[in-house]
VEXDREN-2710 file (C-alpha; in Angstrom, 1 decimal):
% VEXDREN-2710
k/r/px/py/pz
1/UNK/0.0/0.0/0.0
2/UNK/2.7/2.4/0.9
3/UNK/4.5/1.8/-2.8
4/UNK/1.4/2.1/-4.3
5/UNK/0.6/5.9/-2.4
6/UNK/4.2/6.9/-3.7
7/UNK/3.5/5.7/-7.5
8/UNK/3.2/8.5/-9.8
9/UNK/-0.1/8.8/-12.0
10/UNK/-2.4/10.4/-14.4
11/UNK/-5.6/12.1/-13.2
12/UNK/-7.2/9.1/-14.4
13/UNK/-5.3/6.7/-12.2
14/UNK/-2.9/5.2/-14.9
15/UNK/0.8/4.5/-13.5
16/UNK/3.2/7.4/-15.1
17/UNK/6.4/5.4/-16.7
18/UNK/8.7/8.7/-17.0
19/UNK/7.9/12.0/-16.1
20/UNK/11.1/13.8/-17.5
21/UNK/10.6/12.8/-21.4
22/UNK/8.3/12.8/-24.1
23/UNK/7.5/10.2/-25.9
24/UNK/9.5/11.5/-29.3
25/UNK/10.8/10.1/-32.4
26/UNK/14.8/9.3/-32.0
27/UNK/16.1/12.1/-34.6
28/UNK/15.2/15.1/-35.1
29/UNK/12.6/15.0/-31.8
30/UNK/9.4/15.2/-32.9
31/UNK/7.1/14.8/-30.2
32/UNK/4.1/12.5/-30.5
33/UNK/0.5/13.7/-29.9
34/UNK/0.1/9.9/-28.8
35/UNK/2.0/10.8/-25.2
36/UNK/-0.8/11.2/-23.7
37/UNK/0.4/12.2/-20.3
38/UNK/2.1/14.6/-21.9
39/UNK/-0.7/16.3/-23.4
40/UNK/-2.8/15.7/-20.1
41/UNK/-0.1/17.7/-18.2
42/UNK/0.1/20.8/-20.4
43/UNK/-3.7/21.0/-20.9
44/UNK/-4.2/20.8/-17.8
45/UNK/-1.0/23.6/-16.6
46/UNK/-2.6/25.7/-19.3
47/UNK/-5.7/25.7/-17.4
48/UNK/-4.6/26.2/-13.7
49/UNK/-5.5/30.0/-13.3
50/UNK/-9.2/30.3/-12.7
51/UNK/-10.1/34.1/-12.9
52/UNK/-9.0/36.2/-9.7
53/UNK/-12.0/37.7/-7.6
54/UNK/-12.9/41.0/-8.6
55/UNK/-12.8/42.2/-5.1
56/UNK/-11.2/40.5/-2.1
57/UNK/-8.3/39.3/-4.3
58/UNK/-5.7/38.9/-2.1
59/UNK/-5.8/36.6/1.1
60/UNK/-5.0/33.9/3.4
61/UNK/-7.0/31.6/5.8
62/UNK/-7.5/28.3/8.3
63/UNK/-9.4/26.1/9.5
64/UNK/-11.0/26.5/13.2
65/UNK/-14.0/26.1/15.5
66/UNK/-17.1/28.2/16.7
67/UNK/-18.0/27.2/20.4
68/UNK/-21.4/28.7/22.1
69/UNK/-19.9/30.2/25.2
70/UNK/-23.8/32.1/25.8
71/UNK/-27.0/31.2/25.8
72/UNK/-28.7/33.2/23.0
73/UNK/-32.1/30.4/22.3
74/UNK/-34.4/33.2/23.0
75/UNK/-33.4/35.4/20.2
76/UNK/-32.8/32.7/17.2
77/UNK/-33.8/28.9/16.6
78/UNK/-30.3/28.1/14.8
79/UNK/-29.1/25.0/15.7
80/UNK/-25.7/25.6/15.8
81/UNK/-26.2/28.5/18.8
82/UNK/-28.3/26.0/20.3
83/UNK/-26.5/25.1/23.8
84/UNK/-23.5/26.0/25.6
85/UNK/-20.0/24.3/24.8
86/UNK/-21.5/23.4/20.9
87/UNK/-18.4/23.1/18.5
88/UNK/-19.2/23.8/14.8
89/UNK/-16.6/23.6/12.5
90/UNK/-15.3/27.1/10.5
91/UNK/-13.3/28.0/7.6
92/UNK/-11.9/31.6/7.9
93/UNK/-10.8/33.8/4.8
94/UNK/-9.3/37.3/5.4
95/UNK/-8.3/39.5/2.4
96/UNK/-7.9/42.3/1.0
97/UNK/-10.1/44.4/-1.2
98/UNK/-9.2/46.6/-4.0
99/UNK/-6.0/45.0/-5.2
100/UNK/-4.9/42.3/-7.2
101/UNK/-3.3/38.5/-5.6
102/UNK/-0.1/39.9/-6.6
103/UNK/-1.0/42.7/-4.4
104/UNK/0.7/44.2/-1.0
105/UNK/-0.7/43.0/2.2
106/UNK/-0.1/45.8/3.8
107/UNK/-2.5/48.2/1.8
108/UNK/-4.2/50.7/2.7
109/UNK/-7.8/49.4/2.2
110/UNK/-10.8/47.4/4.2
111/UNK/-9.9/43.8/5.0
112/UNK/-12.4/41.4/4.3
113/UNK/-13.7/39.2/7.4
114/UNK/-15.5/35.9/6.0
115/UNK/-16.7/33.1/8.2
116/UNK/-18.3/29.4/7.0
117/UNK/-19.9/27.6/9.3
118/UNK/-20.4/23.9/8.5
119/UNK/-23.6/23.5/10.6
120/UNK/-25.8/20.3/11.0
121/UNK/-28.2/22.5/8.9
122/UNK/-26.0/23.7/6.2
123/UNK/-23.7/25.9/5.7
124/UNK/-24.2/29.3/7.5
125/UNK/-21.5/31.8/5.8
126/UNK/-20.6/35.1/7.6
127/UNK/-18.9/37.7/5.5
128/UNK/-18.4/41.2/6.6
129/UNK/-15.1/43.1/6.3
130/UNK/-12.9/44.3/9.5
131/UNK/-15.2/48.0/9.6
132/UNK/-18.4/48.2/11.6
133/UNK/-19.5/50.2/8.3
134/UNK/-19.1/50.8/4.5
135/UNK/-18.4/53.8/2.0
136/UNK/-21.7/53.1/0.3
137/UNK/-25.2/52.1/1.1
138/UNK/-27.7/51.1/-2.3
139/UNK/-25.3/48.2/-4.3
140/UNK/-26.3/49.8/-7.5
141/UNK/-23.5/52.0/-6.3
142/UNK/-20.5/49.5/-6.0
143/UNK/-19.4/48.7/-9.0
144/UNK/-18.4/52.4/-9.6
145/UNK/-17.3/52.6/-6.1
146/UNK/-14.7/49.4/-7.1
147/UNK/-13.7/50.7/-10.6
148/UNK/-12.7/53.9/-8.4
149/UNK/-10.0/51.7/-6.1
150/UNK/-8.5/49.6/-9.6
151/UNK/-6.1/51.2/-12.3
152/UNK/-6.9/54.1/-14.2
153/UNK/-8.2/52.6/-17.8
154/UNK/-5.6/54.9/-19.6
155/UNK/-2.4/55.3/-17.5
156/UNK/-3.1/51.4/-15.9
157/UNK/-2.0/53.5/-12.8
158/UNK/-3.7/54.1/-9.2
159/UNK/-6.0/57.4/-9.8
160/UNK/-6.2/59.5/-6.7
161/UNK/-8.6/61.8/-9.0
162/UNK/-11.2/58.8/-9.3
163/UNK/-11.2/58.2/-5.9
164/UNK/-11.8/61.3/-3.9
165/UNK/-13.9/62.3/-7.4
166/UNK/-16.5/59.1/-5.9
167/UNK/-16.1/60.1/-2.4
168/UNK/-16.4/63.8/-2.5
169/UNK/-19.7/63.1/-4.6
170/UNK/-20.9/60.2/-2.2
171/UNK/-20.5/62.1/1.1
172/UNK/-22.2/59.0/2.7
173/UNK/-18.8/57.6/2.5
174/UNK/-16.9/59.8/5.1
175/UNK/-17.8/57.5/8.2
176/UNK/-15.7/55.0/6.2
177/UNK/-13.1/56.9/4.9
178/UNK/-12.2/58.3/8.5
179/UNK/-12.0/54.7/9.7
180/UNK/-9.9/54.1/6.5
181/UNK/-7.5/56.4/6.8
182/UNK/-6.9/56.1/9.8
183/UNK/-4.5/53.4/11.0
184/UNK/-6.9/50.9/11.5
185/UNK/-6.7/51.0/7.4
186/UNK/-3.6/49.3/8.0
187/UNK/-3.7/46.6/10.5
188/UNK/-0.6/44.9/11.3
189/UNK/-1.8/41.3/10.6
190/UNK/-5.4/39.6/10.0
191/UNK/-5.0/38.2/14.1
192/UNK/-5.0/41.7/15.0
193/UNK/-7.9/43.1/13.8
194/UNK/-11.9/42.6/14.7
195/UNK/-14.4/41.9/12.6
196/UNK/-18.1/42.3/11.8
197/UNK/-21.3/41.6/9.9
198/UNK/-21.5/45.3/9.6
199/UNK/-25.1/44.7/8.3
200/UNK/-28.3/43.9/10.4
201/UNK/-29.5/40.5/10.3
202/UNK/-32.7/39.0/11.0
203/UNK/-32.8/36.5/14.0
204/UNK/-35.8/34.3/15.0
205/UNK/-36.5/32.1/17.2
206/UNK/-38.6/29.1/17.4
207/UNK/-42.3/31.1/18.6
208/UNK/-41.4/33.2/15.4
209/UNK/-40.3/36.2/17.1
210/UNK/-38.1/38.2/15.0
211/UNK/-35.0/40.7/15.7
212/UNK/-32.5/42.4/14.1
213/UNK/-28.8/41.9/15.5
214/UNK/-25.0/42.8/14.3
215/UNK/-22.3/40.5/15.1
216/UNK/-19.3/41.5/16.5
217/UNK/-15.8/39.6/16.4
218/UNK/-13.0/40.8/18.7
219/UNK/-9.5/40.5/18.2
220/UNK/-8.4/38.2/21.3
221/UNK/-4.8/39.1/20.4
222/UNK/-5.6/43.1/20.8
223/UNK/-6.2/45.7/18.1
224/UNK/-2.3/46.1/16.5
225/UNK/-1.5/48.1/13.6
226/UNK/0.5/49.6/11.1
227/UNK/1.3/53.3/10.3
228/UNK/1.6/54.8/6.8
229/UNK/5.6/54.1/7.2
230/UNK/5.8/50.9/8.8
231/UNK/3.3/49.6/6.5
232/UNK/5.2/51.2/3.0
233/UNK/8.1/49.5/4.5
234/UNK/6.6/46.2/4.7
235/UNK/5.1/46.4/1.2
236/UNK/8.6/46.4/0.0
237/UNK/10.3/43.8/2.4
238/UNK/7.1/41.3/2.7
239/UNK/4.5/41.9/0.7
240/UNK/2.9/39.0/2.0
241/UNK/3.6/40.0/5.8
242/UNK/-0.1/39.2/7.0
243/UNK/-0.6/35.6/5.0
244/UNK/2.7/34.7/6.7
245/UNK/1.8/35.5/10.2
246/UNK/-1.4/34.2/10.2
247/UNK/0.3/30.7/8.9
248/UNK/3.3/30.9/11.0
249/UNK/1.5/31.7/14.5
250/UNK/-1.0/28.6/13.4
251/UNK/2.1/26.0/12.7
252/UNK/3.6/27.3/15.9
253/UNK/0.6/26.4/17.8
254/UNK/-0.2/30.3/19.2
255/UNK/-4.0/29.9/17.6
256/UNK/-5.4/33.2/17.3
257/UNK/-9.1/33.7/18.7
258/UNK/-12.0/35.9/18.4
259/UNK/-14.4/36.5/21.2
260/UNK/-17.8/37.0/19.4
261/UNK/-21.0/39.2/20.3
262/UNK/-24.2/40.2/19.0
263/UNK/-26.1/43.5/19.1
264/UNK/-29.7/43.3/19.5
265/UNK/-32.4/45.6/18.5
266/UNK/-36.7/44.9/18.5
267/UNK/-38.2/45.5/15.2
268/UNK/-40.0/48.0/16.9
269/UNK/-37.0/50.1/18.1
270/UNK/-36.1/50.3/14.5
271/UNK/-38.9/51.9/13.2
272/UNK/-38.4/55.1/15.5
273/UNK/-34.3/55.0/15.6
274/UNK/-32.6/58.4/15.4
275/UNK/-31.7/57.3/11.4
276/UNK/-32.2/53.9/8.7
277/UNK/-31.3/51.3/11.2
278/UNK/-30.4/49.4/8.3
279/UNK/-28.5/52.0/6.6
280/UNK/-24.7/50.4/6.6
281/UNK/-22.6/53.3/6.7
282/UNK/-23.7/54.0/10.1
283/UNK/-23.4/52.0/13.9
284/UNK/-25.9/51.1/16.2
285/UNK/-25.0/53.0/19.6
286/UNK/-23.8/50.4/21.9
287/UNK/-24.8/52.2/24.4
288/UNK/-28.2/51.6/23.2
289/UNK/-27.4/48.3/22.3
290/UNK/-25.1/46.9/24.4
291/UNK/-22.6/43.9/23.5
292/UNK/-23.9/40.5/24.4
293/UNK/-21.7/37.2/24.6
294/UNK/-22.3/35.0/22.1
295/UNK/-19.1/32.4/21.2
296/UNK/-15.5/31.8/20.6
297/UNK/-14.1/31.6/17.1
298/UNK/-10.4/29.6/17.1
299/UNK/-8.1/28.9/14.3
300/UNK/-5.8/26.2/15.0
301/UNK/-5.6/24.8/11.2
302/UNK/-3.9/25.9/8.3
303/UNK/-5.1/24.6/4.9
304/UNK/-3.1/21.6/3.3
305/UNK/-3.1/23.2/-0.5
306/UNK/-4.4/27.1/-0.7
307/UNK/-5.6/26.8/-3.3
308/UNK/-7.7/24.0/-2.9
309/UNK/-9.0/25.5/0.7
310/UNK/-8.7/28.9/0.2
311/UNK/-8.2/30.3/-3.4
312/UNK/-11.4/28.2/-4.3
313/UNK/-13.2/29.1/-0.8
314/UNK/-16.7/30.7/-2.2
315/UNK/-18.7/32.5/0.6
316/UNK/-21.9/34.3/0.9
317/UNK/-24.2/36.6/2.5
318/UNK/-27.0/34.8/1.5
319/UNK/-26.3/31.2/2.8
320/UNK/-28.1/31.5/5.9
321/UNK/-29.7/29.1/7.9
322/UNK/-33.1/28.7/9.9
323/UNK/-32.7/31.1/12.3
324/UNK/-31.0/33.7/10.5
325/UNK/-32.2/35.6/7.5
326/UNK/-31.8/38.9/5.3
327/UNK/-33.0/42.4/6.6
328/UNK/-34.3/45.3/4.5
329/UNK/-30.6/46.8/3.9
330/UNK/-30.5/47.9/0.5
331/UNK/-26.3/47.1/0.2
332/UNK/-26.8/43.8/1.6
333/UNK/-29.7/42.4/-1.1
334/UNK/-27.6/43.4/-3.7
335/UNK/-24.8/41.5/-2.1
336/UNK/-26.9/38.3/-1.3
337/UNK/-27.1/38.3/-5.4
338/UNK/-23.7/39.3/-6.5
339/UNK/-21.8/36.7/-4.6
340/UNK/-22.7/33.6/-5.7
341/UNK/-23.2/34.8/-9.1
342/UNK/-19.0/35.9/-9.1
343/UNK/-18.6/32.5/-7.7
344/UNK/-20.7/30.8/-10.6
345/UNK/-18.7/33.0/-13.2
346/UNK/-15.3/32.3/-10.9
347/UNK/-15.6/28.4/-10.3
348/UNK/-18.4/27.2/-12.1
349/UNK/-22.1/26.2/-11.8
350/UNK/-21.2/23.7/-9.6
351/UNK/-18.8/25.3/-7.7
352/UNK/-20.6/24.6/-3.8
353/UNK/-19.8/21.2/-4.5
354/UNK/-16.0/22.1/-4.1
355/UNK/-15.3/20.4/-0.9
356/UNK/-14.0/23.4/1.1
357/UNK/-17.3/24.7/-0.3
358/UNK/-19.9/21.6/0.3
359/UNK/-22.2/21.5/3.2
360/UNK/-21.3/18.6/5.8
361/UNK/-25.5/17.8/5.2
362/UNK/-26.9/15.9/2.8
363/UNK/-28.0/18.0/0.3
364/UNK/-31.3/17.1/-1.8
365/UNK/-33.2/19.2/-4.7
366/UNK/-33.4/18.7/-8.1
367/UNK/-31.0/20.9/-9.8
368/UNK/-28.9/18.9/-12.3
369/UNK/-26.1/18.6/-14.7
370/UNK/-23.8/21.0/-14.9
371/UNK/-20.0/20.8/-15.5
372/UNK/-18.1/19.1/-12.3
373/UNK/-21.5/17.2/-11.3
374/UNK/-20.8/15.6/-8.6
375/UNK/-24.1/14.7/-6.8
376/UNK/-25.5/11.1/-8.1
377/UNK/-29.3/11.7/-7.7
378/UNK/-31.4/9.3/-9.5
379/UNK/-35.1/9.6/-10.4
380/UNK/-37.4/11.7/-10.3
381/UNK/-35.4/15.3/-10.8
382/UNK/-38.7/17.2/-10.9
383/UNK/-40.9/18.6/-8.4
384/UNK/-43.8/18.2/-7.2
385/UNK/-43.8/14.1/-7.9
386/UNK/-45.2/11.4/-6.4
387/UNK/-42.0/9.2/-6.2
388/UNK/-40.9/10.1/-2.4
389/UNK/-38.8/12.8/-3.8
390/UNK/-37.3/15.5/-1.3
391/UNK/-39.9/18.2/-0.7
392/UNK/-39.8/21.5/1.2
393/UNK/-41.2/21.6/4.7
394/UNK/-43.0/24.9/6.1
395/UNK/-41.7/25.4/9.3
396/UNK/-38.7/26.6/8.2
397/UNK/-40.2/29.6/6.6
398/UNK/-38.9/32.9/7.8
399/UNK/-41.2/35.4/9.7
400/UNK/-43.2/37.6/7.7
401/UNK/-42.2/41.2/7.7
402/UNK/-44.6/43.8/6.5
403/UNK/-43.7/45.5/3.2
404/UNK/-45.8/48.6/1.8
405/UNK/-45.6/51.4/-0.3
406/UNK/-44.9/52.7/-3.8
407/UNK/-42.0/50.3/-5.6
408/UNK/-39.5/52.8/-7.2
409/UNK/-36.3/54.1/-7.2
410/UNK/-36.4/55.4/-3.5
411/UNK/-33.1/57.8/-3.3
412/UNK/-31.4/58.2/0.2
413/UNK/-31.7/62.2/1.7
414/UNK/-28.6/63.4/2.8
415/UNK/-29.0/64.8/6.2
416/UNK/-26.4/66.2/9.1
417/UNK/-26.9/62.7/10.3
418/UNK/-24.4/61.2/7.5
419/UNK/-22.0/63.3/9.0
420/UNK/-22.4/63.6/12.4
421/UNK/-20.5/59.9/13.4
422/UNK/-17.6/60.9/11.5
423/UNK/-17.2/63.6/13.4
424/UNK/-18.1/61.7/16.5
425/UNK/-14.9/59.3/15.7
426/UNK/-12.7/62.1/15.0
427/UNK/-13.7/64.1/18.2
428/UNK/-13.8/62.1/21.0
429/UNK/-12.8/58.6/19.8
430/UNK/-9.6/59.3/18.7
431/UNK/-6.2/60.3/20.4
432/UNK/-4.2/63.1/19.3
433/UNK/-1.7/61.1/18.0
434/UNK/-4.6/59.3/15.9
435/UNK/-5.7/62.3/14.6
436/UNK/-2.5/63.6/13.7
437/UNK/-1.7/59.9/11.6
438/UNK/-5.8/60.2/10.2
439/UNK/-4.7/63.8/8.6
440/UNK/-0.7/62.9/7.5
441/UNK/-2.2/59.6/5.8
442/UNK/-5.6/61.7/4.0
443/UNK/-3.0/64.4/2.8
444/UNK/-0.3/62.2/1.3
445/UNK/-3.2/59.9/-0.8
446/UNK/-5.4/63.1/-1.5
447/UNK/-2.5/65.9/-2.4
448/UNK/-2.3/64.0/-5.6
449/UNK/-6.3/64.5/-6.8
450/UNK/-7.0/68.0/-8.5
451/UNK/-7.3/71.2/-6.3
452/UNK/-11.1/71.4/-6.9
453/UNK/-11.9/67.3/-5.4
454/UNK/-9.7/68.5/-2.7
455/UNK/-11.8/71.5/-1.9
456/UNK/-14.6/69.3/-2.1
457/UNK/-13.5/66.7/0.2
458/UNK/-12.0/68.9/2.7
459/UNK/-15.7/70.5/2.5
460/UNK/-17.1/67.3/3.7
461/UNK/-14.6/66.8/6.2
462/UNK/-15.1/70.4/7.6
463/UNK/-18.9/69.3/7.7
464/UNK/-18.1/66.3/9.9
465/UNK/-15.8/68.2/12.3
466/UNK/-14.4/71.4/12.2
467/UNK/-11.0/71.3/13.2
468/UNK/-10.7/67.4/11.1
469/UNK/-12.1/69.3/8.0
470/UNK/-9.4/72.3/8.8
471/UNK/-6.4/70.2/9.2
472/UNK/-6.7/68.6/6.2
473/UNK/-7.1/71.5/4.4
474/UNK/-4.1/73.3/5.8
475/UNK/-1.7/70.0/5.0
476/UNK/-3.1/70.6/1.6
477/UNK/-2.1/74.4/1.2
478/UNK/-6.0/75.4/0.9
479/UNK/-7.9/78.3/2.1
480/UNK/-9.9/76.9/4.9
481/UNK/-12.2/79.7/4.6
482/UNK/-12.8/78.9/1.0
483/UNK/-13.2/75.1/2.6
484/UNK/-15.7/76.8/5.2
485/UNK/-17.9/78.3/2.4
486/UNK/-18.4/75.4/0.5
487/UNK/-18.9/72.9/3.7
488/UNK/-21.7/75.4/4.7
489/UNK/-23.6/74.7/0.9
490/UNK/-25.6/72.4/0.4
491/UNK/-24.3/68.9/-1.8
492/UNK/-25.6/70.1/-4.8
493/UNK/-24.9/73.6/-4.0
494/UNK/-21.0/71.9/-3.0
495/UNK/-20.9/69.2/-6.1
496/UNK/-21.8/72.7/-9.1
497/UNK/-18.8/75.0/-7.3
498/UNK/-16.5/72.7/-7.8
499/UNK/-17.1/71.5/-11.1
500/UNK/-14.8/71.5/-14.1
END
């Protein structure tokens, strides 16, 4: 058995003779279209790049458990949350967003947070990024917001004018961009940074009671990161700085750990909030809604072939399971499309029958065909039949929520509110010495945009605090009363001044 585990074959199965010749004639070497493990070994090289995400690129992950350290039952039905000391099984996948797998991680940029849970009821997938928030809030919006963070379509060069062009014009985006530029936009390493849902989430529980709750995961190791220096500096040295640590501190058996909570808010403590509960680019006080325990997420496995585990990894905000569903966040139904759509286009039609990606369940429906098939279901593959074939089963239907109203294309109102937690994060969250790194790192990216998106930006800035919107300005050589002016116009009023 042990010779036979050693033996070199095709992907058929065959024994491989010689793997350092092709089968050619004796002068003159022509090769012969008859060697077929040959051919089977170019066609196959040929074909080993499957097309890169178009976000989230770049990134590393492991194996790990979820363990229920808190009873939850009275706020959701799903099994896995269902007792104290219950292990489920996770894959983790960190990343980051704008830039290619060639790219630095070390970037200035949001760091993807994704979570699968292999539950008894199928696969439960968590995928938020490492900021309670987001730039943008309708997903008709993202794939301009993306094309803003890639290469300039001329020059193939990063476009400072693209981006703070977007963000200047999107002013729901300065909650983010604070966070961004700020050093938490550079963490030191994926073990050192928390992550969340950022998006509500329906939870019910088993009398059909309904909330909607934000999950929290915090950085056992402490909140570490990088400032604009250190983290240029590691770009060049090692690029791959946070895939190696992550690895390294799993193979030396220090397994990194996230303590996990849950905000909770009543359906009807949404409907009179201070602002769109749902809206993304904004947080839910936790002072109004306090952190409750929910779990312990551990990685203590690194992946056996990346990209087998990883690279191949497919997640999604929509794989949810009975107990959890979708809330009426505008961002997050578009995601709940666009994911496994990229992952159809990415890996195929087939591609949740990768095994990193295949529910530890049985799974039963009549989809067929398909390339890569793997599933062997025999007759019927039609429903309804009457052949004892699967069938779906009511009580797992979500709680109805009441919908009303005029279907159209319902625009969001900009309001002092889109500005005002900005301000609260530069005001009294952060330290001097974070302010000072927030402005330094916003003048060095932004210096290079055209004097009017500066004006503009600095405008929104000024709107969210005064002295944040003033700093930046002066690092920038502007005339803060000039910045004053336009903070105090209205958006459109702002977006027609500064036009070409």
């Amino acid at each position: 058995m042990e010779e036979k585990n050693k033996r070199m074959t095709t992907n058929q199965g065959i024994p491989v003779d010689n793997d350092q010749a092709s089968i050619t004639t004796q002068n003159q070497h022509l090769t012969l279209l008859s060697d077929t493990h040959l051919v089977e070994k170019l066609a196959h090289f040929d074909r080993e790049r499957i097309p890169e995400r178009v976000v989230h690129a770049k990134g590393a992950g492991a194996h790990g458990y979820f363990e229920v350290t808190n009873d939850v039952t009275k706020y959701t039905c799903a099994s896995f949350l269902s007792q104290i000391g219950k292990k489920t099984e996770i894959l983790a996948r960190f990343s980051t967003v704008g830039g290619g797998r060639g790219s630095a991680d070390t970037a200035r940029d949001p760091r993807g947070f994704a979570v699968k849970f292999y539950t008894e009821e199928g696969n439960y997938d968590m995928v938020g990024n490492n900021t309670p928030v987001f730039f943008i809030r309708d997903a008709i919006k993202f794939p301009d917001f993306i094309h803003t963070q890639k290469k300039n379509p001329v020059s193939n060069l990063d476009d400072a004018d693209a981006f703070w062009d977007f963000m200047s014009l999107t002013p729901e985006s300065v909650h983010q961009a604070t966070i961004l530029f700020s050093d938490r936009g550079t963490p030191y390493s994926y073990r050192h940074m928390h992550g969340f849902t950022s998006h509500a989430y329906m939870w019910y529980n088993e009398k059909g009671e309904h909330f909607w709750i934000k999950l929290h995961f915090r950085t056992d190791q402490g909140i570490k990161n990088l400032t604009r220096q250190q983290a240029t500096e590691l770009a060049g040295t090692d690029p791959d700085h946070a895939t190696r640590d992550l690895f390294d501190s799993i193979k030396r058996g220090e397994h990194p750990s996230w303590s996990v909570y849950v905000q909770i808010m009543k359906p009807e403590e949404a409907d009179r909030y201070g602002f769109d509960a749902f809206d993304v680019t904004k947080t839910w006080s936790q002072k109004d809604y306090p952190l409750i325990p929910v779990g312990k997420m551990v990685l203590d496995r690194n992946p056996e072939n990346y990209f087998t585990e990883i690279e191949q990894a497919a997640f999604s905000p929509g794989n949810l399971v009975p107990g959890i569903a979708i809330s009426p966040d505008k961002m997050l139904q578009g995601r709940v499309f666009s994911y496994p759509d990229t992952h159809r286009h990415r890996l195929g039609a087939n591609f949740d029958m990768i095994p990193v990606n295949a529910p530890k369940t049985q799974v039963r429906n009549y989809q067929r065909d398909g390339a890569m098939n793997m599933h062997s279901y025999g007759a019927p593959n039609y429903y309804p039949n009457s052949f004892d074939g699967p069938a779906p089963d009511k009580k797992y239907a979500v709680p109805p929520v009441d919908v009303a109203g005029i279907a159209a294309r319902h625009e969001y109102q900009l309001s002092d509110m889109d500005y005002q937690q900005a301000g609260v994060l530069y005001g009294r969250v952060l330290s001097e010495y974070d302010k000072t790194n927030l402005v330094d790192n916003i003048v060095s990216h932004i210096k290079n945009a055209a004097r009017r998106i500066q004006l503009r930006q600095a405008a929104v800035f000024y709107k969210a605090h005064e002295e944040y919107g003033t700093r930046v300005a002066q690092g920038l050589g502007l005339d803060v009363g000039e910045v004053k002016k336009l903070a105090e116009m209205s958006h459109e009023e702002r977006v027609k001044a500064t036009a070409q």
